[in-house]
C-alpha positions as CSV (number, residue, x, y, z in Angstrom):
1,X,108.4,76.3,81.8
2,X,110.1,79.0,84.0
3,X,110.0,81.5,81.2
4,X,106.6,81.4,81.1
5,X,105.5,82.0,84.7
6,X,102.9,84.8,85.3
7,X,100.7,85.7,88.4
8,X,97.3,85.2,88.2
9,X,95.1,87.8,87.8
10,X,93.0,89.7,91.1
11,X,89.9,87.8,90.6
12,X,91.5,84.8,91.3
13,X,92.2,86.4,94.6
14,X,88.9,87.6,95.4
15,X,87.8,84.3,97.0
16,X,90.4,85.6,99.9
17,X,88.1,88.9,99.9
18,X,86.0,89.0,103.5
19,X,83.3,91.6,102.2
20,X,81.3,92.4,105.9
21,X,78.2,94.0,103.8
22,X,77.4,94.3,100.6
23,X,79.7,93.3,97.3
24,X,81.5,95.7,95.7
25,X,83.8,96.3,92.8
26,X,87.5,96.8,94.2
27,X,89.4,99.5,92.2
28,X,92.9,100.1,93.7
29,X,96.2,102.1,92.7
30,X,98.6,99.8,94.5
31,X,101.3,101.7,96.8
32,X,102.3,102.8,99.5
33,X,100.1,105.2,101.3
34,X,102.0,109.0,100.9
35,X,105.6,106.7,101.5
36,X,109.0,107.8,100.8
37,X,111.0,106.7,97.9
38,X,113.8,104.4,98.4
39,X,115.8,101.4,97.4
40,X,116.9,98.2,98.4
41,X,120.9,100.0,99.4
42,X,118.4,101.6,102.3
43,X,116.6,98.4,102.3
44,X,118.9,95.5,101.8
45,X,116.4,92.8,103.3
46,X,113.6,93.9,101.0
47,X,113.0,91.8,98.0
48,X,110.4,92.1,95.4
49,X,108.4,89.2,94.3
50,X,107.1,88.3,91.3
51,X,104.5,85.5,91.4
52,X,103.3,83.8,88.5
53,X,100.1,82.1,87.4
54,X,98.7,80.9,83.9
55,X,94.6,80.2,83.1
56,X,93.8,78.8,79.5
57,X,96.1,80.7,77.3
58,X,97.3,83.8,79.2
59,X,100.1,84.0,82.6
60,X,99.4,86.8,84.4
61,X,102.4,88.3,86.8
62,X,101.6,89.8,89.9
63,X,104.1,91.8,92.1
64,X,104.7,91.3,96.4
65,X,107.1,92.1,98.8
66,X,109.1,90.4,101.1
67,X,112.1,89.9,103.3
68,X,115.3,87.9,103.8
69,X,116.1,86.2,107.0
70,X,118.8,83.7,106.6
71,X,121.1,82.5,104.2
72,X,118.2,80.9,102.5
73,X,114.7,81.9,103.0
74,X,112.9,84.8,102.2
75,X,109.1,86.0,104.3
76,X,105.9,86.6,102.5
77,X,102.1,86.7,102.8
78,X,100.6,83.5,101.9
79,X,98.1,85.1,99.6
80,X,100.8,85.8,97.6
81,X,101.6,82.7,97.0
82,X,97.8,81.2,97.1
83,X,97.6,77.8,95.4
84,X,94.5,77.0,96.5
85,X,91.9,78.4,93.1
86,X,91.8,75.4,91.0
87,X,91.6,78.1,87.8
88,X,94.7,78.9,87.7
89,X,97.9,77.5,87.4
90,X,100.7,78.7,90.4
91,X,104.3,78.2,88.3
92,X,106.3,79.7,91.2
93,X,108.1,83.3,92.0
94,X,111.3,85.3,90.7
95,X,112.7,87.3,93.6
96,X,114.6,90.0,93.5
97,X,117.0,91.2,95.9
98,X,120.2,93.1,96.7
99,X,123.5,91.2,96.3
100,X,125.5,93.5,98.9
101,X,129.2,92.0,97.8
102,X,128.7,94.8,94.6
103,X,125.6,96.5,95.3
104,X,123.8,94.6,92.2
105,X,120.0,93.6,92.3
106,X,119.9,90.1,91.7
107,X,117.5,87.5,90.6
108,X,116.6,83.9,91.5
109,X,113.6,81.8,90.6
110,X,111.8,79.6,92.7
111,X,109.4,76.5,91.7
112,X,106.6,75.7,94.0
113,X,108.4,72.7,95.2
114,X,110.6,75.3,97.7
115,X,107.5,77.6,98.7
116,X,105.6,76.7,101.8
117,X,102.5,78.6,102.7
118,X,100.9,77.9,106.4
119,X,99.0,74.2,106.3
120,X,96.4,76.4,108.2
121,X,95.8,79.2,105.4
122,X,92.4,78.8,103.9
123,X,92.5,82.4,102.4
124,X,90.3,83.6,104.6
125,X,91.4,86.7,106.4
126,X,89.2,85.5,109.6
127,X,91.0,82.4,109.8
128,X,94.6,84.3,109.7
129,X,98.1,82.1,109.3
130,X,98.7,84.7,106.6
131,X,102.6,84.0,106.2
132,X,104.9,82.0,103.5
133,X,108.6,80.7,103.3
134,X,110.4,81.2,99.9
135,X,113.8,78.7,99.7
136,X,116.4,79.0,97.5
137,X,119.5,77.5,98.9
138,X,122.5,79.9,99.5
139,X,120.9,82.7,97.3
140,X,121.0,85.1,100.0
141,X,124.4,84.2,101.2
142,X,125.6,87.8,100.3
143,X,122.4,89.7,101.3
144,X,121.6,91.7,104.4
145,X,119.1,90.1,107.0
146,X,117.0,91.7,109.5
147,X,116.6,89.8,112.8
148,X,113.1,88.8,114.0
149,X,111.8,89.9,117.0
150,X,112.3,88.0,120.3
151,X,109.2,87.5,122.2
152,X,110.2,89.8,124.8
153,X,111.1,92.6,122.3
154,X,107.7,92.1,121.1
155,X,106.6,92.9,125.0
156,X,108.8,95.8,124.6
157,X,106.9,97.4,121.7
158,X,103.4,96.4,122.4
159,X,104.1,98.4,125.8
160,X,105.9,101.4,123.7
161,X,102.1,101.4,122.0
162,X,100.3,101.1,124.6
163,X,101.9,104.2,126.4
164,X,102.1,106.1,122.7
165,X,98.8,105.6,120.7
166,X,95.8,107.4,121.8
167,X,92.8,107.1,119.4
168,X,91.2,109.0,117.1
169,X,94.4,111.4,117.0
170,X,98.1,112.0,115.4
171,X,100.0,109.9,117.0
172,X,103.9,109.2,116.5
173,X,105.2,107.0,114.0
174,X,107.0,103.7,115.9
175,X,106.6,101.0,113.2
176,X,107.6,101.2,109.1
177,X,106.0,99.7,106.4
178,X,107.8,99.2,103.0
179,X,106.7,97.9,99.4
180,X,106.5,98.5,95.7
181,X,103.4,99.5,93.6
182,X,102.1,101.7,91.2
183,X,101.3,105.5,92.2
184,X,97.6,107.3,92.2
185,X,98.0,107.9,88.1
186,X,98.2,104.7,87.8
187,X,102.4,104.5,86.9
188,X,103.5,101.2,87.6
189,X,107.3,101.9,87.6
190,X,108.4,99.3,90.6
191,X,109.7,101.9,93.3
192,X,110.0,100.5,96.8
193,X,108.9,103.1,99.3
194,X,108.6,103.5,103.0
195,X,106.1,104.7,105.5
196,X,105.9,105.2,109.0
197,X,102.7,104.0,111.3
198,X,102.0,104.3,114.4
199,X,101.3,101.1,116.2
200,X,98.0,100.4,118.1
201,X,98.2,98.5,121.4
202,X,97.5,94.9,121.8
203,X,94.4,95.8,123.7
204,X,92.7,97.8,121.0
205,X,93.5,95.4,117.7
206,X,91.7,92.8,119.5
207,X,88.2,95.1,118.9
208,X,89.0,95.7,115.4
209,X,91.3,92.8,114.1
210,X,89.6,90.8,111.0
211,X,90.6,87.3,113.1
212,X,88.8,89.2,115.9
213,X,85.4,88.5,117.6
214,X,83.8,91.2,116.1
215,X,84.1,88.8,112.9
216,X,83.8,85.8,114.5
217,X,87.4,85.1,113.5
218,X,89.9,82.5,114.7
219,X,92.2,84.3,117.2
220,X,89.7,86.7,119.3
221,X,92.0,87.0,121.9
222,X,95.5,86.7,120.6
223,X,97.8,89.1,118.8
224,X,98.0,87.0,115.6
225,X,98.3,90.1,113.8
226,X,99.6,93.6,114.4
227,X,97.6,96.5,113.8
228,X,99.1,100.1,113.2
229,X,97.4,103.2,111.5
230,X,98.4,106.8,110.2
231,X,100.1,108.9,112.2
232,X,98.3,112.0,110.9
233,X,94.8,111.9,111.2
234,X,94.7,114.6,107.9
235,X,97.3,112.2,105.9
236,X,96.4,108.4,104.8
237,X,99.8,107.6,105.9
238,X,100.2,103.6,105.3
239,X,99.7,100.6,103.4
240,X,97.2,99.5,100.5
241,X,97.1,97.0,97.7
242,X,100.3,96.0,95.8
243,X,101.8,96.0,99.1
244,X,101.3,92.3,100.0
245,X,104.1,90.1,101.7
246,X,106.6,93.1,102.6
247,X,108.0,93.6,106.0
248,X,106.9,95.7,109.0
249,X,109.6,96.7,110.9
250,X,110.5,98.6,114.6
251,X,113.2,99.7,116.3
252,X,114.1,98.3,119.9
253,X,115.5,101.6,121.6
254,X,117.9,99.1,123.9
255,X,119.7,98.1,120.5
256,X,119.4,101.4,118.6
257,X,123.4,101.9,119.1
258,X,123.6,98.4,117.8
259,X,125.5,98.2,114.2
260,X,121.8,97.1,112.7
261,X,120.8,100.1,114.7
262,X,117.9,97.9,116.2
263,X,115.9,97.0,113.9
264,X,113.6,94.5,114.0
265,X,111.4,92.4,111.5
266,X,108.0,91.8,113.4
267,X,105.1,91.6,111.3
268,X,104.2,91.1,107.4
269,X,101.7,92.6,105.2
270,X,99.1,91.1,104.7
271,X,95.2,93.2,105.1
272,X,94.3,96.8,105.3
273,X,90.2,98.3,106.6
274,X,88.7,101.0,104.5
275,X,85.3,102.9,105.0
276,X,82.6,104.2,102.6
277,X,84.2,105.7,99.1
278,X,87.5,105.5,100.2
279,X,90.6,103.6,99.3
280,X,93.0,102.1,101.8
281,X,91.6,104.6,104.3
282,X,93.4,105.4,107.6
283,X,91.6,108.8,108.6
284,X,88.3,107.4,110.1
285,X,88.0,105.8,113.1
286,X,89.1,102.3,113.6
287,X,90.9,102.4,110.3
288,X,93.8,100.1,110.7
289,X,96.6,97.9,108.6
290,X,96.8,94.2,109.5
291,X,100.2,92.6,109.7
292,X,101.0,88.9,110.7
293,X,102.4,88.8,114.0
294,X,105.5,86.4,112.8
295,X,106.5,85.9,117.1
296,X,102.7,84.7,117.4
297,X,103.0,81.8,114.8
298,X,107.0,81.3,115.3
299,X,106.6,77.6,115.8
300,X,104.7,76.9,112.9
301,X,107.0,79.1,110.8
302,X,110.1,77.4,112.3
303,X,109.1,74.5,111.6
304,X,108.0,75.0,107.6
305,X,111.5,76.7,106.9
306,X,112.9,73.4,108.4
307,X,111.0,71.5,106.5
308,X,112.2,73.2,103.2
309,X,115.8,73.0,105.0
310,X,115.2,69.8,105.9
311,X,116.5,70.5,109.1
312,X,114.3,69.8,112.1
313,X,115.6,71.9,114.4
314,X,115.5,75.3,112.4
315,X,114.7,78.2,114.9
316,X,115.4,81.5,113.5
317,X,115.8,82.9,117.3
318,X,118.9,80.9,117.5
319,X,120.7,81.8,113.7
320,X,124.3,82.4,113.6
321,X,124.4,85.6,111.6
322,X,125.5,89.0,111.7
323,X,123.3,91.8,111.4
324,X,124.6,95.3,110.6
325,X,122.9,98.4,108.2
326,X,124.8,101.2,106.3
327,X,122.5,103.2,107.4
328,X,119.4,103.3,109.3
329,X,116.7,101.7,107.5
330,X,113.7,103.5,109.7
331,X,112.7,106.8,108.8
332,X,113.0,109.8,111.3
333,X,109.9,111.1,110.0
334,X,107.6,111.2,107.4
335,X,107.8,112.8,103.6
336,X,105.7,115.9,104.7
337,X,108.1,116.4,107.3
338,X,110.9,115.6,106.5
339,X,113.6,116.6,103.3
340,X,113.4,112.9,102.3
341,X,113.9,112.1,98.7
342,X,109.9,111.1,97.6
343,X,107.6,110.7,94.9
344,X,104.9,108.8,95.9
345,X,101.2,109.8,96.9
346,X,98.1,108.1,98.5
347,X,95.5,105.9,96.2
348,X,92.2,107.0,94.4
349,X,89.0,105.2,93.7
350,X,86.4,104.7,95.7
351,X,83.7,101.3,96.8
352,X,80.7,100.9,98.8
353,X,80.1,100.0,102.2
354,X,82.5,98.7,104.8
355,X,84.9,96.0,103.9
356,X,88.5,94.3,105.0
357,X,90.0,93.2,102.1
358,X,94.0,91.2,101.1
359,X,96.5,93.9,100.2
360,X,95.6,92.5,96.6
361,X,98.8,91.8,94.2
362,X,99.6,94.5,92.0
363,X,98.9,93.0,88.4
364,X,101.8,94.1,85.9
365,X,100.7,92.4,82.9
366,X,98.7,89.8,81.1
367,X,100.2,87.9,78.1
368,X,99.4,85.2,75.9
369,X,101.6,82.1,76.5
């Protein structure tokens, strides 16, 4: 029954954990890393996902993030949507986004039946193809979208990093992360905050990628996924659990007078790296988010909304649809410099030894069905 749906609970998720050394117990404080508070009016193709899951006699709700591109279909992180644990029970998502007609957060819910994670995720980080469609037909007629990057905008900003980034320093923010989670005490009041990254080059994420050679992944020499770190080597500036499925986004400086100010959707969240007894660390060297590269695998994606659509020729390059913001939805800077309104702080807890892990769902509650 829809009223029943819940998300499963972490350990579920664990099988999609690449541990490099030893295993460890993962504490977290899902959010985002020292972000600045917002909304989905600053936001508008930000939703909030609720996944649910049910084992024996409990359904356990989990929270993601994600983002609207059409009319109809909404971007996530496949592990967010992971069907594959034959414990638990996927019963679907509610998603929640921002009716712009009245400025009212709305809900929809969504059965498996209209959710389509990559045939080629096998919740392994290595193997990447971390990315999902969500369809619900004309739910997101009155929402804002964000356009995707064209594959020449996405040469455009992997040369902005190269000729940016240098490593192992501050470096200037470029990209924006964005999600919901609780804060280091542990709060779990649903804010959706923003953070801004700065983006490593092409050249360097290939080193240090999880679907990299140095892990014997999938893609050792493609940009399957984009990597971006902390812009102040002092402040973990970024992502970390809770996180999952929400939209990374830049801003092409030849459409910046644009009325959507030139914005662009490139990547979704879907890993962060973290060192020795820290949590979601982006201070040490080599410390990096992972976001799916959605230009990389636009094909595949293209062609799983159109199956949902049932329309053959889906290409979101091609969409007849207006983009424009109220305001801009990138940050000019970050919440320690900046007067930005924000409330949020980086994550305690600590583990041992080196690991890559899922930007695990945050888990809201547990109930008996």
């Amino acid at each position: 029954m829809l009223n029943s749906w819940v998300i499963r609970v972490l350990a579920a998720l664990c099988i999609n954990l690449l541990i490099i050394q030893t295993s460890v117990a993962l504490t977290f404080s899902p959010t985002i890393l020292n972000g600045t508070e917002t909304s989905l009016e600053k936001l508008p193709f930000q939703v909030k996902i609720y996944t649910y899951f049910n084992k024996g006699d409990y359904i356990y709700t989990y929270l993601c993030g994600g983002t609207i591109i059409d009319d109809d279909t909404v971007l996530t992180a496949a592990h967010c949507v992971d069907k594959s644990s034959d414990s638990y029970d996927f019963q679907g998502v509610k998603v929640v986004y921002l009716d712009y007609t009245n400025s009212v957060q709305k809900s929809v819910l969504v059965t498996p039946t209209y959710i389509k994670s990559s045939s080629s995720w096998t919740g392994s980080l290595t193997n990447s193809n971390d990315y999902a469609a969500i369809y619900s037909s004309g739910t997101f007629a009155n929402s804002k979208k964000i356009k995707i990057a064209s594959t020449a905008e996405m040469t455009a900003m992997y040369n902005q990093f190269s000729n940016s980034y240098v490593a192992n320093q501050d470096n200037e923010g470029n990209v924006q992360a964005s999600g919901y989670g609780e804060d280091e005490e542990g709060n779990s009041d649903d804010e959706l905050n923003r953070v801004l990254m700065a983006g490593i080059p092409a050249s360097t994420c290939l080193g240090i990628k999880v679907s990299g050679s140095i892990y014997s992944g999938s893609y050792p020499s493609s940009n399957d996924y984009i990597c971006a770190t902390t812009t102040d080597e002092s402040i973990n500036y970024g992502t970390c659990s809770g996180d999952s499925g929400g939209p990374l986004i830049w801003k092409d400086p030849d459409h910046s007078s644009d009325a959507d100010y030139g914005v662009r959707l490139v990547g979704i969240s879907s890993y962060v790296s973290t060192d020795t007894g820290d949590n979601c660390n982006f201070t040490d060297d080599d410390d990096h988010a992972g976001f799916t590269n959605i230009n990389f695998f636009k094909d595949d994606i293209n062609s799983d909304i159109g199956d949902l659509k049932g329309d053959s020729s889906y290409d979101f390059s091609s969409l007849s649809l207006t983009y424009s913001f109220d305001s801009d939805p990138m940050l000019s800077a970050n919440k320690y410099d900046s007067d930005d309104e924000d409330d949020s702080n980086s994550g305690g807890g600590s583990m041992g030894s080196w690991l890559l892990i899922l930007l695990p769902l945050a888990l809201l509650r547990r109930r008996r069905i």
